[in-house]
N, C-alpha and C positions, 0 to 999 in steps of 0.2 A: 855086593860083588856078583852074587848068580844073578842078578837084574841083569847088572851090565854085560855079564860072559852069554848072558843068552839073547839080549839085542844084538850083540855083537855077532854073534852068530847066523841071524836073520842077515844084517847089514852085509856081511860077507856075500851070502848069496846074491845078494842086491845088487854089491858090484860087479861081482862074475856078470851078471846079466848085461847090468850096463854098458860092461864092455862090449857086450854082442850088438849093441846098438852102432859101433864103431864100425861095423862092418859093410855099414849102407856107404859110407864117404870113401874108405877105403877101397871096394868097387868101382867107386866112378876113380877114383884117381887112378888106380891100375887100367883102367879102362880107356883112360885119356891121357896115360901116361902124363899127370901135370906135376910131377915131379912130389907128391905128398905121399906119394906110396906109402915110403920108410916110417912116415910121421904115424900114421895110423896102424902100421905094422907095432911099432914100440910100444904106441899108447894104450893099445887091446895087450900086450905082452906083461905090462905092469898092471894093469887094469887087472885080467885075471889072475895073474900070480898072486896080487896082494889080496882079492878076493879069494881064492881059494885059499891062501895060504891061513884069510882069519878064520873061513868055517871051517875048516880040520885041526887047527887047535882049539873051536870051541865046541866040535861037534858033539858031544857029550851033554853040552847045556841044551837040553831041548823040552819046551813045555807049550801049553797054550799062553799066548801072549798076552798079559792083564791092559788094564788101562793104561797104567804107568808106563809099564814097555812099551805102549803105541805112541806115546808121545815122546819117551826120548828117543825111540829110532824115528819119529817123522824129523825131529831135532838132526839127531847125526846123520840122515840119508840127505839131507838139506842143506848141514854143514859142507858133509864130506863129500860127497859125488860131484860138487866143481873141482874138487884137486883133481879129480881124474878125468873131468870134460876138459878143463886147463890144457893136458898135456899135448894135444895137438898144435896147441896155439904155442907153448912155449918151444917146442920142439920147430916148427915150422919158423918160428919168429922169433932167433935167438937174442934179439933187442928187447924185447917184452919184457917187463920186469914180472915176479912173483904176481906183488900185488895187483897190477893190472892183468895179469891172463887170468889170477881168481877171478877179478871185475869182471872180466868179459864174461866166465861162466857161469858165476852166479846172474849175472843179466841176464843170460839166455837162459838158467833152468827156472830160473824165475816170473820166466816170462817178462824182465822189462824193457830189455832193447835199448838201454843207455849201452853203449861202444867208446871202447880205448882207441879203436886202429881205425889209420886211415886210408886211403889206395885199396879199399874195397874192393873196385874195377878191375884188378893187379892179383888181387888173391888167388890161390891155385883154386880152382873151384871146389875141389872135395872141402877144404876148409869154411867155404861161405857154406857146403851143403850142412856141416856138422853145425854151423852157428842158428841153421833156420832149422836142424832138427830137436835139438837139445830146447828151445824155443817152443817147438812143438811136442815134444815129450814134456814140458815142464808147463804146460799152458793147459791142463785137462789136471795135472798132480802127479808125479813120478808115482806116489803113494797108490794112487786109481789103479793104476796099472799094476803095482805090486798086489793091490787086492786080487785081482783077477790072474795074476800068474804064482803068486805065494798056496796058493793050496795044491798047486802041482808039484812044489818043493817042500811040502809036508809041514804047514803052517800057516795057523788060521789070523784073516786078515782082519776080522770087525773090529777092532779099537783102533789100528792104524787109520781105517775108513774114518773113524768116528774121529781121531783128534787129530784128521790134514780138512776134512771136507766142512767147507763153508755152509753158512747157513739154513734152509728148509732141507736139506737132502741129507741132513745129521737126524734129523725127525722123521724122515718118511724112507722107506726100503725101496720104494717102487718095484722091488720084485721081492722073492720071500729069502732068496740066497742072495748076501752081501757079492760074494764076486760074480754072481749073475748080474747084480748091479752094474758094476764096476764094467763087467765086459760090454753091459747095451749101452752105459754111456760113452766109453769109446768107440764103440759101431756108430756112436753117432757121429761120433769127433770123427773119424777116420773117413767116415762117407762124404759129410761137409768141405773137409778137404780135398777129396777127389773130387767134388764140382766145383770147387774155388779153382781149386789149378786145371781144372779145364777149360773155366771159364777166363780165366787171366788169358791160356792161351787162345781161345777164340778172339780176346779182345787186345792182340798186339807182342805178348811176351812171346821170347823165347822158353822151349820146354824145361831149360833149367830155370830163368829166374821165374820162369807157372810154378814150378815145385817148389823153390824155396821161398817165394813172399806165398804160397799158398800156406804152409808151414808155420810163417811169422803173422799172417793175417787171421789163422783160426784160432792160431795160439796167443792171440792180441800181444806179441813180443815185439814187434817193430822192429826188426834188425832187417837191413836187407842190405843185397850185394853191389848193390854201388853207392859212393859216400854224396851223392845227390837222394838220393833215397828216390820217391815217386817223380821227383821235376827232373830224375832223366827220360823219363819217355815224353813226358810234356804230355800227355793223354787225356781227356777228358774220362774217354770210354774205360781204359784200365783205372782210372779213378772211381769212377763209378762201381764197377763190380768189389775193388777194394770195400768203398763205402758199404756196400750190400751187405759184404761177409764181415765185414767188423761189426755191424749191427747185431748181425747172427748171432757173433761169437758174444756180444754183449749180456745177452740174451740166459736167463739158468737153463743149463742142459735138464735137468731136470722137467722144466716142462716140453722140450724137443724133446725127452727119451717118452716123457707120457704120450705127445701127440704121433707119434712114430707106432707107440704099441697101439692106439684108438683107432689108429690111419683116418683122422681128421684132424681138425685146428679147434676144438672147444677149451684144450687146455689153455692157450695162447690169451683164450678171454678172460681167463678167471687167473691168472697169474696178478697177484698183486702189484706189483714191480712191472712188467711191460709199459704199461699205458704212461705212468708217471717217465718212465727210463725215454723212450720213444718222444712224449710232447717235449719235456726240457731239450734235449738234446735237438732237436728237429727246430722248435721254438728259437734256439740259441744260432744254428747256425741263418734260419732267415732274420732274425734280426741282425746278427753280426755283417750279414750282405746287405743289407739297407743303408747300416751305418758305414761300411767301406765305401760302397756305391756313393750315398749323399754327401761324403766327405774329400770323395777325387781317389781313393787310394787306387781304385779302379773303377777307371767311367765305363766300364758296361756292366750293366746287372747281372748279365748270363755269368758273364767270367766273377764279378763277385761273389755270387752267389758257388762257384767251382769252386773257387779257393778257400771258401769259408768253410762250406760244407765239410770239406775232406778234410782239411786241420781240425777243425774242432772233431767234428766225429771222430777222428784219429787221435785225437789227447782225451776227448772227454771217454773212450772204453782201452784207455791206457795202454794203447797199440803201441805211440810212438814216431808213426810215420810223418814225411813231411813233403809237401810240394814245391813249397815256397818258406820262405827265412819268415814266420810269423812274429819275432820277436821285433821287426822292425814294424808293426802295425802301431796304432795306436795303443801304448800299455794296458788300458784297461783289456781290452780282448786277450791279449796273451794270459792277463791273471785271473779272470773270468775262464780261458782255458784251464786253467790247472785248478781252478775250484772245482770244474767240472768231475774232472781226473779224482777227486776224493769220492765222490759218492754215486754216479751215474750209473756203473756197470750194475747188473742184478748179482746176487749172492747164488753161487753156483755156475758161475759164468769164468772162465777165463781171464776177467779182468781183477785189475787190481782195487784198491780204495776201499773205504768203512762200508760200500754196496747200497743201493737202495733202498732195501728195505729196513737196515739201519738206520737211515737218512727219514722213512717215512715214520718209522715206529718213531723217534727222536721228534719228530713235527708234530706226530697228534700228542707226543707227552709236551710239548709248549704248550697246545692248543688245551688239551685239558688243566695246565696250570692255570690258562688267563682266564676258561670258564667257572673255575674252581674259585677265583678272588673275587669273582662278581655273583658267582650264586653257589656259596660255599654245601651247600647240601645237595648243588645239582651229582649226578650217577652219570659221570663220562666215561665209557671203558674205552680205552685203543683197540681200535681195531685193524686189520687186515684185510679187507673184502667182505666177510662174515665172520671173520675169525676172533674172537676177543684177543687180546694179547694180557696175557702173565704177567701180576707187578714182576715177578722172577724174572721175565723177558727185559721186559721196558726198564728195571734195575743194570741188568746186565750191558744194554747197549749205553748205558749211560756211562758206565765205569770204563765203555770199549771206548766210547766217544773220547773223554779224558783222559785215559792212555795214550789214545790216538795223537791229540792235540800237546799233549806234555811233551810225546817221543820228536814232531816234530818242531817243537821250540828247544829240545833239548841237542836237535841235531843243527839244526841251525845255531846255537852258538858254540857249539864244540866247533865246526866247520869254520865262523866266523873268528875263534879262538885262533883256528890252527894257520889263519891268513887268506882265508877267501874273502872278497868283498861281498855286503849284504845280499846284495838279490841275487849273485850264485848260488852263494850259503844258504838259502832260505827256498829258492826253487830246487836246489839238490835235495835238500829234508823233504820238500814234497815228491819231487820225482821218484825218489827213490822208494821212498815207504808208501807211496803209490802205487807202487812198479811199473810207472810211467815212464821214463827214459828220459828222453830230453828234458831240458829244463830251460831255466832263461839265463841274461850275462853271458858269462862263459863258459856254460853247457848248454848253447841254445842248438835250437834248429839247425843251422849252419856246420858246429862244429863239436867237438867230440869230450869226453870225460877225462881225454889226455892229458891236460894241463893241473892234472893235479895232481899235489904231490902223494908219495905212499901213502902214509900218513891218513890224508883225507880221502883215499880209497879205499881202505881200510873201514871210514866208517861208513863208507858208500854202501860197502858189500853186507856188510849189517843191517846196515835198514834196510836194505832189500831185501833178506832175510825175513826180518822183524818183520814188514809189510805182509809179506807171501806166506808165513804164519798166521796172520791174523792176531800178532801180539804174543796171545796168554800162551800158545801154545809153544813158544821158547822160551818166555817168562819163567813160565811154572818151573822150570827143570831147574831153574837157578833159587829154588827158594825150599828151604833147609826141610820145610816138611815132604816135602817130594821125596829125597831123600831116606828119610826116616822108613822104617818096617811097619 
């Protein structure tokens, strides 16, 4: 019980904070009078009350946070903090059910950009600004952030760090203080973003939608403010700088936060992950423009090559975004996109999926099995660059691989149970526990997560979750030794 009186305690502050993040939308709406005032008046008014009201009934619990405690508050600050990004959207949109305003906010903190609503074009704009910020707050790890602001509210962040943050950046400090960490990886994130949305606007946007697809493009969340997504500008050029900073954001911050302190690119070489993340994905989309070119879908290469490009890049680092309705290409591409979507992004990167280097370490353990049956005494170690990899390692992602793969056959037939036909059912499991957004059927490109009922949003919102944890790190809370003293 003091476990949980004293997360609780941390959580409270959390959302006191959160709520101040409320105050960026509520600005422009009083600013533009677009009628959302009140809405974000109310939702910072519950916001803090219930957050202060929990850390002054637990203020008494206060200690250094174990491991344990870092993982069931990255659990409940993950759970909890869409009920209260929610409250704009229900408030503002008194048709919105429960379960679909949770949707939309766990889509946005999760970085996945699957959307309930439509008439985007129509929204007051403070509303679209809170969906590309929440998007952007949740595309770096609300967690990041709490490391780097938690020791000014007198609580220490390294276990929270250590069970949200993916991959090599759980093994390396990069600086010697955890929330020094924490702060130079968001100087990165934040910088990145003021040249994205400078650069959207040099290349055609207006200053609001420069800000808020600069928001959904670092934070690879896909959500933007009109229900065309990119094919309403029709742009080549705004497509292109899209593509740019989606690749960016693909990319582990960890090696932008090294080459930023080096002030050169040597890290960029020796990133394991890059090279591989970069040919597939680049590789994928000039073969997929050969094959639209050669097949008619479009007779010019220049323009096949546009359209390919930016969908796949756009699904394969779990953005989301869409130019064009891809689900009407030849099916093999569309599901070639979503395999993408599993593993392409690097671990430490804003995207979703098992990561790269999952994907690599998982390849040299085949390749050592089939050298192992043919020259059983041969000495194959997995490697990394130069790096041996740990049977403890190559164990681990094996067990993450089958987690992986069980959660989405397991969501596919609950979904397919609850009355979805197959290939929604089965691209939603992937979209979602991807944190990729769209999906194919009847979550495709074209149209929205609407058409389903509570029920199957419900388990939308979960494996969104589940994804954006990375599995074990919700898992664990639910199994009885965790629990235990």
């Amino acid at each position: 019980m003091n476990r949980l009186l004293v997360v609780v305690n941390v959580l409270g502050k959390m959302i006191a904070v959160f709520g101040l993040t409320m105050l960026i939308p509520l600005c422009l709406a009083l600013w533009l009078d677009d009628g959302a005032g009140w809405v974000f008046q109310e939702s910072i008014l519950v916001t803090l009350s219930c957050g202060l009201i929990m850390w002054l009934l637990t203020r008494r619990y206060k200690r250094e946070l174990q491991t344990r405690d870092g993982f069931l508050l990255v659990v409940l600050i993950w759970a909890v903090l869409p009920a209260f990004a929610m409250l704009p959207f229900l408030f503002c949109l008194p048709d919105l059910s429960l379960s679909m305003a949770y949707f939309e906010a766990v889509s946005g903190l999760t970085a996945t950009g699957g959307t309930v609503l439509t008439g985007l074009d129509n929204l007051p704009l403070s509303i679209n600004l809170w969906r590309g910020e929440i998007v952007w707050l949740g595309g770096m790890g609300l967690i990041v952030l709490a490391v780097a602001i938690l020791p000014l509210l007198g609580v220490g962040g390294r276990q929270i760090f250590k069970a949200e943050t993916p991959g090599p950046m759980k093994e390396s400090k990069l600086t010697p203080r955890i929330a020094e960490t924490a702060k130079g990886l968001w100087l990165i994130y934040a910088s990145l973003t003021m040249v994205c949305m400078l650069a959207y606007r040099w290349a055609g946007m207006d200053w609001f939608d420069a800000v808020m697809h600069a928001f959904t493009t670092l934070g690879l969340g896909g959500f933007s403010s009109h229900d065309a997504s990119f094919g309403y500008w029709d742009s080549p050029l705004i497509e292109l700088v899209a593509i740019i900073f989606m690749l960016i954001a693909g990319i582990n911050f960890a090696t932008h936060f090294v080459a930023w302190r080096a002030k050169n690119f040597i890290s960029y070489r020796f990133d394991p992950e890059l090279g591989w993340f970069l040919f597939i994905v680049l590789a994928s989309c000039l073969g997929f423009a050969l094959y639209l070119w050669f097949f008619n879908i479009y007779t010019d290469p220049l323009t096949a090559l546009r359209y390919a490009s930016f969908n796949i890049i756009s699904v394969a680092t779990t953005t989301g975004y869409s130019s064009t309705d891809y689900s009407l290409w030849p099916i093999f591409i569309p599901f070639w996109m979503l395999f993408l979507s599993a593993f392409c992004t690097s671990s430490g990167s804003t995207g979703g999926g098992i990561k790269m280097m999952r994907a690599r370490i998982l390849y040299q353990q085949v390749y050592r099995e089939l050298i192992t049956m043919m020259h059983p005494n041969a000495v194959t170690p997995a490697k990394l660059g130069k790096t041996v990899i740990s049977s403890r390692v190559v164990f681990a992602v094996l067990v993450f691989i089958f987690v992986y793969i069980v959660s989405i056959v397991l969501m596919t037939l609950v979904l397919t149970l609850s009355g979805l036909d197959e290939m929604t059912a089965f691209s939603a499991a992937v979209a979602c526990i991807n944190n990729l957004g769209p999906g194919l059927g009847g979550i495709g490109p074209s149209t929205t997560y609407a058409s389903l009922t509570d029920f199957q949003t419900w388990i939308c919102s979960f494996a969104m979750l589940l994804g954006r944890l990375e599995f074990f790190t919700l898992l664990v809370v639910f199994t009885p030794a965790f629990w235990r003293k």
